[in-house]
VMD Tcl script that builds the backbone (N, CA, C; Angstrom):
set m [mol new atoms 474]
animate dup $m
set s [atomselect $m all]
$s set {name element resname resid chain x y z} {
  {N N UNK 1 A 26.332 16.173 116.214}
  {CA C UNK 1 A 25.891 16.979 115.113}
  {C C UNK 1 A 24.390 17.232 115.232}
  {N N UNK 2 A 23.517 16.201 115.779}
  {CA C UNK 2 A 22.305 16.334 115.824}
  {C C UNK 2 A 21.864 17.079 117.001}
  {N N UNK 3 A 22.530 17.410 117.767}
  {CA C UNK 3 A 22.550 18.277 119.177}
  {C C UNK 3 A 23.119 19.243 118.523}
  {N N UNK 4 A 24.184 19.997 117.870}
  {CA C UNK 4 A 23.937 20.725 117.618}
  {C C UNK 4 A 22.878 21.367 116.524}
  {N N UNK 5 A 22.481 20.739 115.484}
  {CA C UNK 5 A 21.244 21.273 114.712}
  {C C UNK 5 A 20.131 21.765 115.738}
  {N N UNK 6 A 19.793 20.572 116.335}
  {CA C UNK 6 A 18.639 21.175 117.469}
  {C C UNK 6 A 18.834 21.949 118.334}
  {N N UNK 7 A 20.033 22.663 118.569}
  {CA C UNK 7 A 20.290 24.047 119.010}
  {C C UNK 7 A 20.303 25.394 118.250}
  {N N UNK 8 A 19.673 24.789 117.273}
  {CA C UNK 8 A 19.874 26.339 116.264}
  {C C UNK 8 A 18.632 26.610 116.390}
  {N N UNK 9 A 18.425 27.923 116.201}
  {CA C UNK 9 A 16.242 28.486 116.503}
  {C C UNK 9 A 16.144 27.642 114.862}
  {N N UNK 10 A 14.616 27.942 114.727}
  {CA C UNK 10 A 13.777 27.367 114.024}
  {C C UNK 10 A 14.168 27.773 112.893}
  {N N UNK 11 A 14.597 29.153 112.718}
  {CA C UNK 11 A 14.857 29.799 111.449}
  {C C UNK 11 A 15.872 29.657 111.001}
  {N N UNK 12 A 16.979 29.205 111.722}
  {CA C UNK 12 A 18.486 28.977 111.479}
  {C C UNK 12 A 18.129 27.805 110.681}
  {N N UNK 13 A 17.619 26.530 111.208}
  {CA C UNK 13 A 17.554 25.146 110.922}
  {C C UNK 13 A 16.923 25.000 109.241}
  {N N UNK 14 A 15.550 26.325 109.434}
  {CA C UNK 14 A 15.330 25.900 107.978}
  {C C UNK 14 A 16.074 27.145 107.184}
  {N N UNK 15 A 16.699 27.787 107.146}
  {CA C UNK 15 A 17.817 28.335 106.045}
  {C C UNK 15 A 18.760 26.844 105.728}
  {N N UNK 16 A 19.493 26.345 107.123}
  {CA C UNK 16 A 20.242 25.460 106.904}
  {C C UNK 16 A 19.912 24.378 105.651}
  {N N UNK 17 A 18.668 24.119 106.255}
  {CA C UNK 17 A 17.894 22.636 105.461}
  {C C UNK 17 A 18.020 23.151 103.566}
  {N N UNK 18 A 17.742 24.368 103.824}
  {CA C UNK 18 A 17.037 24.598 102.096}
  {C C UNK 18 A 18.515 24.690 101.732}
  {N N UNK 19 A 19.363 25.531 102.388}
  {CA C UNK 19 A 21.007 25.750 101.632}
  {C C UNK 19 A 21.080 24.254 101.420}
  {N N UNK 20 A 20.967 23.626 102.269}
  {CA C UNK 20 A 22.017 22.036 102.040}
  {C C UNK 20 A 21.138 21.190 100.897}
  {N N UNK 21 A 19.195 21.736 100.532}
  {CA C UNK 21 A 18.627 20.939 99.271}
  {C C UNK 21 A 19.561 21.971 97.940}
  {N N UNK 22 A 19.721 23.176 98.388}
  {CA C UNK 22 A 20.606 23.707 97.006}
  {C C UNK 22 A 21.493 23.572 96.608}
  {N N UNK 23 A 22.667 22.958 97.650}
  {CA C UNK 23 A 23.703 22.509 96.989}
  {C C UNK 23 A 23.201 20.950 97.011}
  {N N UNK 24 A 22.904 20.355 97.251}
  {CA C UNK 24 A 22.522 19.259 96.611}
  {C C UNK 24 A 22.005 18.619 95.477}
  {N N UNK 25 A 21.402 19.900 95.180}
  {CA C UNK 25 A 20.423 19.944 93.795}
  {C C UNK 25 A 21.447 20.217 92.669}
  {N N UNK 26 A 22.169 21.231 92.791}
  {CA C UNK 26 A 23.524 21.778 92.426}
  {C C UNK 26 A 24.153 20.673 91.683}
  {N N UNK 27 A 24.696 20.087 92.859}
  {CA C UNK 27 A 26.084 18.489 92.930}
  {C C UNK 27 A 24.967 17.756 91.852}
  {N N UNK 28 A 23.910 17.264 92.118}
  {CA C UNK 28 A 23.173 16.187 91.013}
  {C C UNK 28 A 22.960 16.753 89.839}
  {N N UNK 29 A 23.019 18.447 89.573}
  {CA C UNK 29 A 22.822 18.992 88.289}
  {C C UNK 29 A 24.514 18.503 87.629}
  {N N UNK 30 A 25.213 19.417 88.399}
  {CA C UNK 30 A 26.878 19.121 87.790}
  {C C UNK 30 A 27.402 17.722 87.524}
  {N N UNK 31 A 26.824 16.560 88.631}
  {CA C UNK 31 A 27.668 15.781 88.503}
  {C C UNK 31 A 27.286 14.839 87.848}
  {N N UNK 32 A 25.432 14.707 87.408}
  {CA C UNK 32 A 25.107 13.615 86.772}
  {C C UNK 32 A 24.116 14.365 85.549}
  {N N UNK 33 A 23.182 15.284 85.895}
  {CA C UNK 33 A 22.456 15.463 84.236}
  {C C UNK 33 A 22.984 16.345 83.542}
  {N N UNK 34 A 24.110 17.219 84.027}
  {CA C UNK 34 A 24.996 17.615 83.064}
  {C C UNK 34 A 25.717 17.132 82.216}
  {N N UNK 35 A 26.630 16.079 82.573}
  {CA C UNK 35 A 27.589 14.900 81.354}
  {C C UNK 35 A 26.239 14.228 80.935}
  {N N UNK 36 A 25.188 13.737 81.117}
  {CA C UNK 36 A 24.467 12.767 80.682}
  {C C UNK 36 A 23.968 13.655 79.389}
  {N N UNK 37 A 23.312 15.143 79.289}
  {CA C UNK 37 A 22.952 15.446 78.362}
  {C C UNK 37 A 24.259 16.110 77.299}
  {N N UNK 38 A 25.629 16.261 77.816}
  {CA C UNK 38 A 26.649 16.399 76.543}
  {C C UNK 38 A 26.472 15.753 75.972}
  {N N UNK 39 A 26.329 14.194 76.405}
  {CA C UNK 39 A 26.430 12.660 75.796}
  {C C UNK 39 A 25.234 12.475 74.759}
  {N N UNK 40 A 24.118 12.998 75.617}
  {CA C UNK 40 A 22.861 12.697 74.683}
  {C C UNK 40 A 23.330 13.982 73.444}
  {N N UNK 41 A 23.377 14.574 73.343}
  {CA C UNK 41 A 23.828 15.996 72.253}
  {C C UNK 41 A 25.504 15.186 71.315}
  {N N UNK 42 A 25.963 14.596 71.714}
  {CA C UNK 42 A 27.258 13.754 71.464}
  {C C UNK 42 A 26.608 12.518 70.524}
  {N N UNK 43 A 25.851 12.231 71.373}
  {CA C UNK 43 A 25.559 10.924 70.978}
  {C C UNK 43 A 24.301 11.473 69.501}
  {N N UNK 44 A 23.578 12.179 69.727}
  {CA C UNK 44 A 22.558 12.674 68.418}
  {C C UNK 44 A 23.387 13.122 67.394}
  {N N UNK 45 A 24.995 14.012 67.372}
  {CA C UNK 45 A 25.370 14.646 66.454}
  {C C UNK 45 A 26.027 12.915 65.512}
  {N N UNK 46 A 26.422 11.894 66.405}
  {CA C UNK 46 A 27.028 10.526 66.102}
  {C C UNK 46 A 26.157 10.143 65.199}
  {N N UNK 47 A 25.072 10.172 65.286}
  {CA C UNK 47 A 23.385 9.754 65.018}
  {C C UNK 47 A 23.848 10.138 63.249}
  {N N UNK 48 A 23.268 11.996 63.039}
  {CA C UNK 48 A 23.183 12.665 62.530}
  {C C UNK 48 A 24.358 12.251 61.184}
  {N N UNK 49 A 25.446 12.185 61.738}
  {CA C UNK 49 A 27.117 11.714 60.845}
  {C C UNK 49 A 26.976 10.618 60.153}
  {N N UNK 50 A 26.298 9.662 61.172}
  {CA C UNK 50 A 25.962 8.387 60.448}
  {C C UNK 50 A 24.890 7.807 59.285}
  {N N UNK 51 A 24.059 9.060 59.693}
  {CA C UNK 51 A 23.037 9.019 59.003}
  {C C UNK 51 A 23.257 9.042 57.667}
  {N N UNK 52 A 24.000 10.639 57.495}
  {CA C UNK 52 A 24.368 10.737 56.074}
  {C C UNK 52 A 26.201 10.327 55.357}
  {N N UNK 53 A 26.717 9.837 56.613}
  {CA C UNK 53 A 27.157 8.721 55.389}
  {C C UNK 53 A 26.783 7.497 54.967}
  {N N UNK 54 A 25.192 7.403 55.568}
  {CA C UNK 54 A 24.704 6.070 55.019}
  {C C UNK 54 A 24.261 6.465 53.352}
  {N N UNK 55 A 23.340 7.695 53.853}
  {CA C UNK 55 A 22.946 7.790 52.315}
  {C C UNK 55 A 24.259 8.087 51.323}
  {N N UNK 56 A 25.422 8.842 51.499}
  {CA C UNK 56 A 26.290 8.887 50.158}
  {C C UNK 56 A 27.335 7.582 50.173}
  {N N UNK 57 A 26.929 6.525 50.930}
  {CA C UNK 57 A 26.999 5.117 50.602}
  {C C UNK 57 A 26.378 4.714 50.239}
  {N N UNK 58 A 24.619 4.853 50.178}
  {CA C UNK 58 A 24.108 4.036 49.287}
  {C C UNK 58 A 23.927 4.407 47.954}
  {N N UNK 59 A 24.138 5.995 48.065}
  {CA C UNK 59 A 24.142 6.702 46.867}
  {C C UNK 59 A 25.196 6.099 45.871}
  {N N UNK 60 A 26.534 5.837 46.348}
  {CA C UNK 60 A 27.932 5.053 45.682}
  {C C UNK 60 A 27.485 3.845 45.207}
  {N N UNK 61 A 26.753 3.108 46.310}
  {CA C UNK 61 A 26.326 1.666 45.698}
  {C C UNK 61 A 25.626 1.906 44.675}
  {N N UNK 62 A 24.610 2.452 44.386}
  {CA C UNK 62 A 23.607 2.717 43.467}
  {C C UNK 62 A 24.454 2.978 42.075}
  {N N UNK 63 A 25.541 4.047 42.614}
  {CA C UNK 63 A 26.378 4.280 41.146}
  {C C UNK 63 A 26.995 2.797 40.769}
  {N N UNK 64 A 27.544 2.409 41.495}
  {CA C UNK 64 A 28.532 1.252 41.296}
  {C C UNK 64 A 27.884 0.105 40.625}
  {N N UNK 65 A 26.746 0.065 41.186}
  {CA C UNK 65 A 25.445 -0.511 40.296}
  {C C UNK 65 A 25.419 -0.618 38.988}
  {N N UNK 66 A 25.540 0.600 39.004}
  {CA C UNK 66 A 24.831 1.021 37.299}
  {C C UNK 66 A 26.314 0.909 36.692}
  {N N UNK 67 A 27.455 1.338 37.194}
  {CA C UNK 67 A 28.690 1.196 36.421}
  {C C UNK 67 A 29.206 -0.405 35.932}
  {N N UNK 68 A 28.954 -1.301 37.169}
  {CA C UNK 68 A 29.096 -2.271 37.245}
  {C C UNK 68 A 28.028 -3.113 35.734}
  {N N UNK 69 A 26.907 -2.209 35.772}
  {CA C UNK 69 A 26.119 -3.428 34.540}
  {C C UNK 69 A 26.562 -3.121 33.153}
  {N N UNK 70 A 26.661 -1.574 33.555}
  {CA C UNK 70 A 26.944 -0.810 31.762}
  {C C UNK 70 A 28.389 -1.774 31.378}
  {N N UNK 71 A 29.132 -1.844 32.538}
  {CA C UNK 71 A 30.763 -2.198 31.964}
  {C C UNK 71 A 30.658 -3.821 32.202}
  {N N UNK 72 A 29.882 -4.814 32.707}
  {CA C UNK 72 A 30.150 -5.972 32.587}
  {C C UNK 72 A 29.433 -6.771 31.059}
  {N N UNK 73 A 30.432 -7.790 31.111}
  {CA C UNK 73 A 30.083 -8.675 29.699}
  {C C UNK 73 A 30.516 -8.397 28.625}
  {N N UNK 74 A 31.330 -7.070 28.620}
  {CA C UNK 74 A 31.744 -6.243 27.339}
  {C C UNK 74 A 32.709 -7.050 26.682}
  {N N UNK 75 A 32.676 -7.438 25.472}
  {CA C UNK 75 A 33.550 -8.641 24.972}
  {C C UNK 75 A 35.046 -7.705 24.310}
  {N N UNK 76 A 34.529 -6.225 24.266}
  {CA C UNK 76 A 36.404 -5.516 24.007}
  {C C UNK 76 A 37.239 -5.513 25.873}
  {N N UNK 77 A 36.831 -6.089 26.514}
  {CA C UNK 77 A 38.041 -5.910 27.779}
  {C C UNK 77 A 39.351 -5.708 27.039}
  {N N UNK 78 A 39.660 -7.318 26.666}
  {CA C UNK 78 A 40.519 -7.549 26.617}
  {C C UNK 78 A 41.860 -6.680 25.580}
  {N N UNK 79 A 40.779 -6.058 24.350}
  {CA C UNK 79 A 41.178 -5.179 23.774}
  {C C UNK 79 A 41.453 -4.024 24.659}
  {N N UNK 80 A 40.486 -3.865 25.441}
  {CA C UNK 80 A 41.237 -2.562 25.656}
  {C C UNK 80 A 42.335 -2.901 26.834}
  {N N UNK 81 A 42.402 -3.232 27.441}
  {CA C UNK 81 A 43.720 -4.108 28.398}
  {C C UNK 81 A 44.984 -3.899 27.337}
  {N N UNK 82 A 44.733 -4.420 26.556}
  {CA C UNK 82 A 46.170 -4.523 25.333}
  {C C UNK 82 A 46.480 -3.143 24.757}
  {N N UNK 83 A 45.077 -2.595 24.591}
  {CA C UNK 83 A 45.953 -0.351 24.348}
  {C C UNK 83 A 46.446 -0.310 25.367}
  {N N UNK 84 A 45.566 -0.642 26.708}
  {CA C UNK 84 A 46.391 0.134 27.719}
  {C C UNK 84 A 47.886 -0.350 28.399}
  {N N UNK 85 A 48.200 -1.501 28.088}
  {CA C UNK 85 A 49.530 -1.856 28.549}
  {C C UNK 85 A 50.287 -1.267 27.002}
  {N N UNK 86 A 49.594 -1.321 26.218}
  {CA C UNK 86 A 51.110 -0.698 24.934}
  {C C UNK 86 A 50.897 0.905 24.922}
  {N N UNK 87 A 49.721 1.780 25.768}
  {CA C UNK 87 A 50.222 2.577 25.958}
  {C C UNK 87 A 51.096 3.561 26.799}
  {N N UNK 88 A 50.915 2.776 28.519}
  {CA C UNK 88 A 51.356 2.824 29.781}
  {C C UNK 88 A 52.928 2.249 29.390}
  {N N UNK 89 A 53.270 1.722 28.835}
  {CA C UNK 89 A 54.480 0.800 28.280}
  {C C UNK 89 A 55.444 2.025 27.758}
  {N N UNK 90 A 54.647 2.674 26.839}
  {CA C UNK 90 A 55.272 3.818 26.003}
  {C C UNK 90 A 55.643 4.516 26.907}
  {N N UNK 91 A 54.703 4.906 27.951}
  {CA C UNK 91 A 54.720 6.435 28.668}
  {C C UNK 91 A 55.881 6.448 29.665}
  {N N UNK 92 A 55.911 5.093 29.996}
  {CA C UNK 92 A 56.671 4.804 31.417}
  {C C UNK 92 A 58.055 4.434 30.701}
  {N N UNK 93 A 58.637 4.505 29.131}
  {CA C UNK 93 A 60.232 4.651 28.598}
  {C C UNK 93 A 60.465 3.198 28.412}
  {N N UNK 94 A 59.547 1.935 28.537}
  {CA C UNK 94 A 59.822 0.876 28.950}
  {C C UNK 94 A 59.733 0.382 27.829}
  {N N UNK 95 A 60.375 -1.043 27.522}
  {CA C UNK 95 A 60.471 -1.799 26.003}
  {C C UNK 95 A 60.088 -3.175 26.506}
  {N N UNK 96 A 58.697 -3.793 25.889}
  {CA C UNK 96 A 58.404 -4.997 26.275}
  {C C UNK 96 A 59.120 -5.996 24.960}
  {N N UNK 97 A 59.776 -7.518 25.774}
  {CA C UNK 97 A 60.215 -8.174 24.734}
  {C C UNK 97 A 59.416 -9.315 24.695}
  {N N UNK 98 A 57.868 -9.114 25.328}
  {CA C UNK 98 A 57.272 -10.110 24.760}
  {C C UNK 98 A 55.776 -10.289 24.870}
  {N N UNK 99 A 54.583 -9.961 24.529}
  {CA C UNK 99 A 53.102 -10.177 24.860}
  {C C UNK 99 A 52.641 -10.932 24.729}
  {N N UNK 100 A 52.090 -11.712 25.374}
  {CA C UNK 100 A 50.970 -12.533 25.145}
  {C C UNK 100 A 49.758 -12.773 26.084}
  {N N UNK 101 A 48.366 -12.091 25.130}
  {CA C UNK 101 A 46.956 -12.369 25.620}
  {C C UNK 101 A 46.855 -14.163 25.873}
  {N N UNK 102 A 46.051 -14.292 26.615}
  {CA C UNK 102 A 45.547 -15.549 26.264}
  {C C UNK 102 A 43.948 -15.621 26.322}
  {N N UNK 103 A 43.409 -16.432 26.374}
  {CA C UNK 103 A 42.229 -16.520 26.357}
  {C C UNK 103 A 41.128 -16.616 27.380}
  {N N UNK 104 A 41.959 -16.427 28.661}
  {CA C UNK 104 A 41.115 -16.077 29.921}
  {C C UNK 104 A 41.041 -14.820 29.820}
  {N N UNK 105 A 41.191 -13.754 29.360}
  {CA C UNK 105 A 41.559 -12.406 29.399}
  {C C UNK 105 A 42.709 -11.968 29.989}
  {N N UNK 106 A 43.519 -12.859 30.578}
  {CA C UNK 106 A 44.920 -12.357 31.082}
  {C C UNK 106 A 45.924 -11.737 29.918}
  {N N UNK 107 A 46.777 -11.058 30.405}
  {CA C UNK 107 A 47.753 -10.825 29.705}
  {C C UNK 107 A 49.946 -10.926 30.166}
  {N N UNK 108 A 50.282 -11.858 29.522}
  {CA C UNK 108 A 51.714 -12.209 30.016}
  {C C UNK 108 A 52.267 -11.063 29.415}
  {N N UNK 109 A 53.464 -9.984 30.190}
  {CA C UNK 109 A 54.151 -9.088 29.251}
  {C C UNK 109 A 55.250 -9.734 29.951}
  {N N UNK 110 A 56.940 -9.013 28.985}
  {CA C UNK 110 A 58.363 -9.607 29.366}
  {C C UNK 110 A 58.515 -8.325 29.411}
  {N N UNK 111 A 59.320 -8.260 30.092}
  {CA C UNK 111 A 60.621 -7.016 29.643}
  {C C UNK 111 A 62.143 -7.521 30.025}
  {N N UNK 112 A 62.885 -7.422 29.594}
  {CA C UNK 112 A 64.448 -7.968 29.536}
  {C C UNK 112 A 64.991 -6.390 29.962}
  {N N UNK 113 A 66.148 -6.294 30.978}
  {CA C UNK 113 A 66.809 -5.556 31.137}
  {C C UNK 113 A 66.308 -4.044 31.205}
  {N N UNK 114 A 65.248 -3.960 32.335}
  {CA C UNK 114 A 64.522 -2.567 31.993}
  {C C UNK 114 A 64.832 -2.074 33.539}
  {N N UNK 115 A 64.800 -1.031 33.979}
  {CA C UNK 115 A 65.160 -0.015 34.957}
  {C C UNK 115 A 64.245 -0.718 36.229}
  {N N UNK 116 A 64.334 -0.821 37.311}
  {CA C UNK 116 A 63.307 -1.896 38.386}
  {C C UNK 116 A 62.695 -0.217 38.361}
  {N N UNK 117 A 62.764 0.437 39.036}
  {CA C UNK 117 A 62.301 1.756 39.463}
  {C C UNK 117 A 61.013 2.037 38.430}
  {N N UNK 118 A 61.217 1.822 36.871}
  {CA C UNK 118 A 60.369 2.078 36.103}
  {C C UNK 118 A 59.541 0.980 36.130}
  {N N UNK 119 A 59.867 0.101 36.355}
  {CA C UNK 119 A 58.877 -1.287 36.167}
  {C C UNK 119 A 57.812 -1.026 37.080}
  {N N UNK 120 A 58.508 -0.516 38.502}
  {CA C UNK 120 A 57.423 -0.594 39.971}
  {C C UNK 120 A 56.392 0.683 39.582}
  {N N UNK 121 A 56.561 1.878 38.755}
  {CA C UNK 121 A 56.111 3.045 38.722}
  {C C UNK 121 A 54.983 2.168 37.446}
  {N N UNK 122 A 55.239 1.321 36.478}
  {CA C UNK 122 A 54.510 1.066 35.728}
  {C C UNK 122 A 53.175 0.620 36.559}
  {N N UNK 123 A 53.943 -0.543 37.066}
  {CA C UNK 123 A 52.970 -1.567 37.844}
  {C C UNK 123 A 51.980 -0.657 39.036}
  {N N UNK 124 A 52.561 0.304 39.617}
  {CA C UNK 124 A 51.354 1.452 40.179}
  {C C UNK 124 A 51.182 1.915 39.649}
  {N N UNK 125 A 50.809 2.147 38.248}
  {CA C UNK 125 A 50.453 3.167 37.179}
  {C C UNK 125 A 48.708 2.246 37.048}
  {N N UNK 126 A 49.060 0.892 36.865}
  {CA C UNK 126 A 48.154 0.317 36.146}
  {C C UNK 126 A 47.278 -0.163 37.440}
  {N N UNK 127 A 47.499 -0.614 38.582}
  {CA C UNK 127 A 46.935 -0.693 39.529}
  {C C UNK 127 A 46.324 0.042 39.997}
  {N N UNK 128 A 46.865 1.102 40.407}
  {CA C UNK 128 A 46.080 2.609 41.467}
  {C C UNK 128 A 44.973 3.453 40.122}
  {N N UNK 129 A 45.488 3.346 39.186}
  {CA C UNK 129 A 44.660 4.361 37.738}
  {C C UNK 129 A 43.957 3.593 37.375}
  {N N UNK 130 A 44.284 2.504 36.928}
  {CA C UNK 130 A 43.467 1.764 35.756}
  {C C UNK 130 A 42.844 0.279 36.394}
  {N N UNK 131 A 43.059 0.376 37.763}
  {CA C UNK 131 A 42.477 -1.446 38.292}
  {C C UNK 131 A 42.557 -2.405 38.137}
  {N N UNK 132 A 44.191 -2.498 37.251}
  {CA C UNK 132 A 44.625 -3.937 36.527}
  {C C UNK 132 A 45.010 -4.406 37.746}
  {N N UNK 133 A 44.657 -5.727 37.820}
  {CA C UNK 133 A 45.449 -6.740 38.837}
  {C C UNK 133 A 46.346 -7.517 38.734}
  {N N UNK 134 A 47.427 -7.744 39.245}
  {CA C UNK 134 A 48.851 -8.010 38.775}
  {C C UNK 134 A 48.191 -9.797 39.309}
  {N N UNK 135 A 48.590 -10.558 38.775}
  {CA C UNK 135 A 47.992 -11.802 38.639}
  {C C UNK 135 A 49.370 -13.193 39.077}
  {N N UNK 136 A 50.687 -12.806 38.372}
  {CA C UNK 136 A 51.433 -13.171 38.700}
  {C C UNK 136 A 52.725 -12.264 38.575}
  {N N UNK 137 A 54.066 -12.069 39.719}
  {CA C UNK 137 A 54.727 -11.687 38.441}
  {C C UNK 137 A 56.131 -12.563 39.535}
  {N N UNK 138 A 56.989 -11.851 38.384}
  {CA C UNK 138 A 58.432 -12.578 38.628}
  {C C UNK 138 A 59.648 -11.375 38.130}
  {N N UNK 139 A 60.433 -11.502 39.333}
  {CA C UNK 139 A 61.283 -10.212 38.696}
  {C C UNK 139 A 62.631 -11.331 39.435}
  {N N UNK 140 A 63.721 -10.867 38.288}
  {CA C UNK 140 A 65.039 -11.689 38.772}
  {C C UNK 140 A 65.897 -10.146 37.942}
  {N N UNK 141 A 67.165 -10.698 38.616}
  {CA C UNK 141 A 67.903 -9.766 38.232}
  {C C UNK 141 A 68.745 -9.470 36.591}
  {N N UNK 142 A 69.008 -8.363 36.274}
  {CA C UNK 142 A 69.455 -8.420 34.948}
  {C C UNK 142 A 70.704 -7.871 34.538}
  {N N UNK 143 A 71.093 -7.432 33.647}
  {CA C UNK 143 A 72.777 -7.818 33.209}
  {C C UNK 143 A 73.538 -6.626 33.878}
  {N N UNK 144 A 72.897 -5.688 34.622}
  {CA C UNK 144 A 73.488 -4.591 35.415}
  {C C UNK 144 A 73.091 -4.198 36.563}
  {N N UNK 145 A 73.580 -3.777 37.427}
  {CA C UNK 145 A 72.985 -2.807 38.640}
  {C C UNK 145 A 71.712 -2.044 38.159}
  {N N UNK 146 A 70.358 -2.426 39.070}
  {CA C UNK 146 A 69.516 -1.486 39.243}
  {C C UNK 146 A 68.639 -2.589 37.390}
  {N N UNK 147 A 68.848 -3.075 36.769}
  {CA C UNK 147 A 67.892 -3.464 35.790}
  {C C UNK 147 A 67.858 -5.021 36.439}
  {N N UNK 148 A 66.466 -5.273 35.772}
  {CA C UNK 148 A 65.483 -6.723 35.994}
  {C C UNK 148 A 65.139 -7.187 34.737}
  {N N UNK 149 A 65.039 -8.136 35.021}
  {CA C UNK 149 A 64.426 -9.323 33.815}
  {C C UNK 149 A 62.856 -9.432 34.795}
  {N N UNK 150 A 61.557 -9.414 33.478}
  {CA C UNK 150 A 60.425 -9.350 35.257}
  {C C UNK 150 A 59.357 -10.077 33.834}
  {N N UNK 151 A 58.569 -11.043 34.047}
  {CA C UNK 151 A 57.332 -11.435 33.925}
  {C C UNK 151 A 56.365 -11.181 34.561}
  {N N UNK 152 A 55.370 -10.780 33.727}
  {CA C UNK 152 A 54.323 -10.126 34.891}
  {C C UNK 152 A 52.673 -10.703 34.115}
  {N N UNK 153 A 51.818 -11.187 34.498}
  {CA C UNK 153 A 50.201 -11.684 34.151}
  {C C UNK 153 A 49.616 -10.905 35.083}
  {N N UNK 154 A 48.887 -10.234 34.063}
  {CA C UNK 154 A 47.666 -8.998 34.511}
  {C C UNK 154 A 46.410 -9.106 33.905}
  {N N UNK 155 A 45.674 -9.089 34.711}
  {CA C UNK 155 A 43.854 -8.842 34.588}
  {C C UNK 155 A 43.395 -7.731 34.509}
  {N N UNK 156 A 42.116 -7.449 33.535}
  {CA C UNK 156 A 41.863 -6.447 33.536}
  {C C UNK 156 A 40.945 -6.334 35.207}
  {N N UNK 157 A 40.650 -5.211 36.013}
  {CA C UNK 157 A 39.993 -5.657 36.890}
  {C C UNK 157 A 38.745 -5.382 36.637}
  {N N UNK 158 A 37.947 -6.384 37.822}
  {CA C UNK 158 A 36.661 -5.593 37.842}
  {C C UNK 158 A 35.882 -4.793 38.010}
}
mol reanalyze $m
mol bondsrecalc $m
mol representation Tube
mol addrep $m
């Protein structure tokens, strides 16, 4: 190969030389600072995304903050826990046969012989909407297909 290069005239050799720095230059443009700067442009827009869901996270914290002080210590919880299960109670067709608050702020409800389907729609009613936390419960079966006997202790949440 080197016998033949040194058989080419002078002018052949340097066309040759400069073609072979242009595709060379070429291959290192395509094959390495081309992906490197998608990445850097990839990697800044990553930057950019992160950035601002930092701020409308801290923006949330900040709310949650302030929601969190206005609504803690409030000595009606528990009152209002008790509208909202006798009114979620109503809405959802359901008949409780038994309440009782106690004095942690929990609340024990019964229901005897009520539809399971309506019970589960209650119990995501008050969870997913309202942030009650189901604390304990107990469901056994009741005097027909498809109805439950169910105890249930709920918190208001925080």
């Amino acid at each position: 190969m080197q016998q033949w290069f040194n058989n080419l005239r002078r002018q052949e050799q340097l066309i040759l030389l400069f073609g072979s720095f242009v595709v060379l230059a070429y291959l290192l443009f395509v094959v390495i600072l081309s992906p490197m700067s998608d990445s850097v442009s990839s990697l800044q827009q990553q930057n950019t995304q992160a950035a601002e869901s930092l701020v409308a996270v801290k923006a949330l914290a900040k709310e949650y903050k302030s929601l969190q002080k206005s609504g803690a210590g409030k000595s009606g919880a528990k009152q209002n826990l008790t509208r909202l299960i006798d009114a979620t109670v109503k809405s959802n067709q359901l008949t409780m046969s038994r309440f009782q608050p106690s004095s942690s702020g929990d609340v024990q409800v019964r229901f005897e012989n009520a539809v399971f389907n309506d019970i589960v729609a209650w119990i995501s009613l008050l969870e997913n909407d309202h942030g009650v936390m189901v604390k304990d419960l107990s469901i056994n079966n009741g005097a027909a297909t498809g109805l439950v006997n169910v105890s249930v202790r709920l918190r208001q949440g925080a």
